[in-house]
N, C-alpha and C positions, 0 to 999 in steps of 0.2 A: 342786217341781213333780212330779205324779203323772201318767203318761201311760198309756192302757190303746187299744190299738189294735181297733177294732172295723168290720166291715162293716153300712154303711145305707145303704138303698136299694139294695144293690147297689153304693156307694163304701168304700173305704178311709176312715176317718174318726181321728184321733187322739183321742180323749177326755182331755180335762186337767182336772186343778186346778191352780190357779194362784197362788199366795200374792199378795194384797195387801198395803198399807203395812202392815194394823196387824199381821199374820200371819195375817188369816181367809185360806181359800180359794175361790176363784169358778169355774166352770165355761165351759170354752173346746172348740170341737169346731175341728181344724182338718184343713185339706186338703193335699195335696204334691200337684205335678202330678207329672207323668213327666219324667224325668233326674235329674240327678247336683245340682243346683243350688249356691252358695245361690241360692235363690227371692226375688223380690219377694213381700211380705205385703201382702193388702187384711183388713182387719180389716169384721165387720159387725154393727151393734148396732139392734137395732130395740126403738120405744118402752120402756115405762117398765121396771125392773130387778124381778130377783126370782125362784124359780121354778128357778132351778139347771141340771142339767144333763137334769132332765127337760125342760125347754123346748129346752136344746139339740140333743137327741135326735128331738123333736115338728120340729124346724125343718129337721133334716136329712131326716126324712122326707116334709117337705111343702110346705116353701117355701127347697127347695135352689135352684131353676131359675137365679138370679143368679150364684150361687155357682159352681154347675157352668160356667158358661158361662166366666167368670173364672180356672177352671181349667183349661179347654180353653186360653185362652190363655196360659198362663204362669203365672199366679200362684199363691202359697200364698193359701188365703184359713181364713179363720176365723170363726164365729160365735160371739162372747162376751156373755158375764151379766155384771153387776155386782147390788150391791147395791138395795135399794128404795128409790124416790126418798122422797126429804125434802121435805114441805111448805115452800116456801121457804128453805131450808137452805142452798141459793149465796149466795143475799141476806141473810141475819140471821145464818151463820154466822160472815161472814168468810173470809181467807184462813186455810188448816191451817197452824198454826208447828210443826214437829217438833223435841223437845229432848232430852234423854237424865236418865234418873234411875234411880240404882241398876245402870247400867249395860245399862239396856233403855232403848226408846222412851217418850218421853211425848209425848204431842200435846195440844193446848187444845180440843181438837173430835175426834169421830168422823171419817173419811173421809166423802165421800162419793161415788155412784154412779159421778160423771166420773171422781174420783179413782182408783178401783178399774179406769177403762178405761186410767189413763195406767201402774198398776202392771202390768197384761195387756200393755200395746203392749212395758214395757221386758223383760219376762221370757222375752217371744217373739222379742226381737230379739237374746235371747242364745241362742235358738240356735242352732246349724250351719248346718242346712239354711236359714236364714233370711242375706238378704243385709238386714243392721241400715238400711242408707243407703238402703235401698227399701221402705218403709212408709205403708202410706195406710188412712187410714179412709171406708168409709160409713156414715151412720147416717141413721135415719128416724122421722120425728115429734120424739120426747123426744128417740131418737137425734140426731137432728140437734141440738136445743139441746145436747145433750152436747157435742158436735165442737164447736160453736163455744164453749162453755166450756173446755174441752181445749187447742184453740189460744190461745185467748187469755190462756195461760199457761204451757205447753208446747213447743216450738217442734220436737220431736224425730219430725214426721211430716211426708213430702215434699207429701202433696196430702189436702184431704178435701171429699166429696160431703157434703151436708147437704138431705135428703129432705125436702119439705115439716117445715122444722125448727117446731116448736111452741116457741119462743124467747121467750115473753111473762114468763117470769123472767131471761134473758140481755141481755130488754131494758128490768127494770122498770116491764113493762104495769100500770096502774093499770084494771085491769075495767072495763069499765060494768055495768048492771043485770042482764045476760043472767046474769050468776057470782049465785051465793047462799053462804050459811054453814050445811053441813049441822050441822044443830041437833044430833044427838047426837055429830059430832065436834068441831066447832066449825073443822073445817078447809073451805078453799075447792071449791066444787063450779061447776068450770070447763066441761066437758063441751058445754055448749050457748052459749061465747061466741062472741058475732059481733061479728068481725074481718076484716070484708072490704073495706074501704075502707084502702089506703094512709096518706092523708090522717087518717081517724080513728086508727090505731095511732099513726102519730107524734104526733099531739095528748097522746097519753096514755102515754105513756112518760117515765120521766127522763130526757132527753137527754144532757144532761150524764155520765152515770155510763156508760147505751150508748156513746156514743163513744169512753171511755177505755176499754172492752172492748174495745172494736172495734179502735185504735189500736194493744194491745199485740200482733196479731194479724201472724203475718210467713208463714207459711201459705198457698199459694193454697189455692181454694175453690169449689165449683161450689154452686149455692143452686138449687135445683127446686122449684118451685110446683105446684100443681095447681087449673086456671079450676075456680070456684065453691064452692071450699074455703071453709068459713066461716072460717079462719084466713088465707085468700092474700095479706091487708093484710101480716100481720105477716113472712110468708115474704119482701113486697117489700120491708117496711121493713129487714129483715136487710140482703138486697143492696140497696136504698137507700143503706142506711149504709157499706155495707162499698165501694162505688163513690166516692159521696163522699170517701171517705178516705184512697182511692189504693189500696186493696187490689186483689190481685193473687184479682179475683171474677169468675165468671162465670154469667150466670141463665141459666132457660129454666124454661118451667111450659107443663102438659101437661094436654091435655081428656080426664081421666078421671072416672069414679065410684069406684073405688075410693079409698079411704084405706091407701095402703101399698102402690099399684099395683107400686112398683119391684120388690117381690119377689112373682112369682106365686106360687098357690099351689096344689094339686092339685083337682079334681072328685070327686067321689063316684066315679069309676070309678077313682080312684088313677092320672088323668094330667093333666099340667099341661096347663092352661089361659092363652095367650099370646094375647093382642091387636096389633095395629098397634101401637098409644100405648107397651102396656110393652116391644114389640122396638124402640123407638125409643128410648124412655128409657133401658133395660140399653147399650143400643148405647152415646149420648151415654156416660152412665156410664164401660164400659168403657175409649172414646176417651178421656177426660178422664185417666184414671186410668196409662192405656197410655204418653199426651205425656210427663206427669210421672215419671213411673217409668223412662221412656226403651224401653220394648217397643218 
């Protein structure tokens, strides 16, 4: 782990790399409040991976607002990168079998994205300042299908937020027409699917296979939607599913415009810009995060 201590925005920021399973490294910004701790950690991952520590840097400078608030309260918090998502890669990979040969790692598959978030959460809970038993993730969009792939295999996190999760591979969405095949890659071009009936997402899922996701999941879980999302079917069906099944879940979905409202982000004059919807939603967040962590 490489740590380089830098001020942005005017914070204190830790800059890391971070070893993953295979020994790459990933890019982690993280924060201490004030005192002596160890700290509770909220870890924060937003949409798809990639982009390094230059995004981490962009993030601190322009969509800390969450963050800082989090550390006003107590918490360490951290913005982490993982790897670039894989076209269907949770689904057609497989679970990762790790073996050993020649006295290094072998694995049957590359890591991927989640997997790179579950090697972040254990490196950081070996530190010091870090109190290991008080650990939460939020994530948003992709983030959020991360989290919920993370728990449901993971069990080494006290609570996780999951932002308007885009979980249409955590739940084996089968598209309708809105998806296409972009011709020169031949991969799926999702961008414009509509998903906003309940009703129609569970139609078109594998049921069977979501559930046992769902099932291995021991994790509580806050699930946030957002009215008029062309995805809010899918967001329901997550907690749909996850109510059903006894999980330890709780909703709530919120009348914004934005896509990613949970974390504001600065104005052309270089100052955040806060609405009612998103000091409510950070608020819930917060609470949620504060119960289980015991703040």
């Amino acid at each position: 782990m490489f740590i380089v201590d830098q001020k942005i925005d005017g914070k204190n920021v830790k800059l890391m790399y971070v070893e993953t399973w295979d020994g790459l490294y990933t890019a982690v910004g993280l924060r201490i409040p004030n005192g002596n701790g160890p700290f509770p950690l909220v870890l924060f991952s937003y949409g798809n991976g990639g982009e390094g520590m230059p995004w981490i840097i962009k993030a601190f400078e322009n969509k800390a607002y969450t963050i800082n608030k989090f550390v006003e309260a107590g918490f360490a918090c951290a913005w982490i990168r993982y790897r670039t998502e894989v076209e269907l890669g949770y689904n057609n990979g497989g679970p990762l079998i790790r073996d050993k040969r020649q006295g290094s790692d072998l694995f049957n598959r590359s890591p991927l994205e989640y997997e790179d978030e579950i090697s972040v959460v254990e490196q950081l809970k070996s530190l010091p300042i870090i109190d290991s038993n008080r650990v939460g993730l939020v994530g948003m969009s992709h983030g959020g299908e991360m989290a919920l792939k993370i728990i449901s295999e993971y069990h080494g996190l006290k609570a996780v937020v999951a932002s308007e999760p885009a979980a249409h591979e955590f739940l084996c969405l089968n598209p309708d027409k809105t998806t296409f095949i972009n011709e020169e890659t031949q991969l799926r071009n999702i961008e414009k699917m509509e998903m906003y009936e309940l009703e129609k997402v569970l139609e078109r899922i594998d049921l069977p296979r979501a559930k046992d996701r769902i099932n291995k999941i021991r994790t509580p879980i806050f699930i946030m939607g957002r009215n008029n999302d062309h995805l809010q079917g899918i967001f329901k069906a997550v907690y749909d599913l996850l109510n059903s099944s006894g999980k330890d879940s709780e909703w709530n979905t919120y009348n914004h415009d934005l896509h990613g409202f949970l974390f504001p982000e600065k104005n052309s004059k270089g100052k955040y810009q806060v609405d009612e919807i998103q000091t409510e939603a950070i608020s819930d967040t917060l609470y949620y995060m504060s119960k289980h962590m015991k703040i």
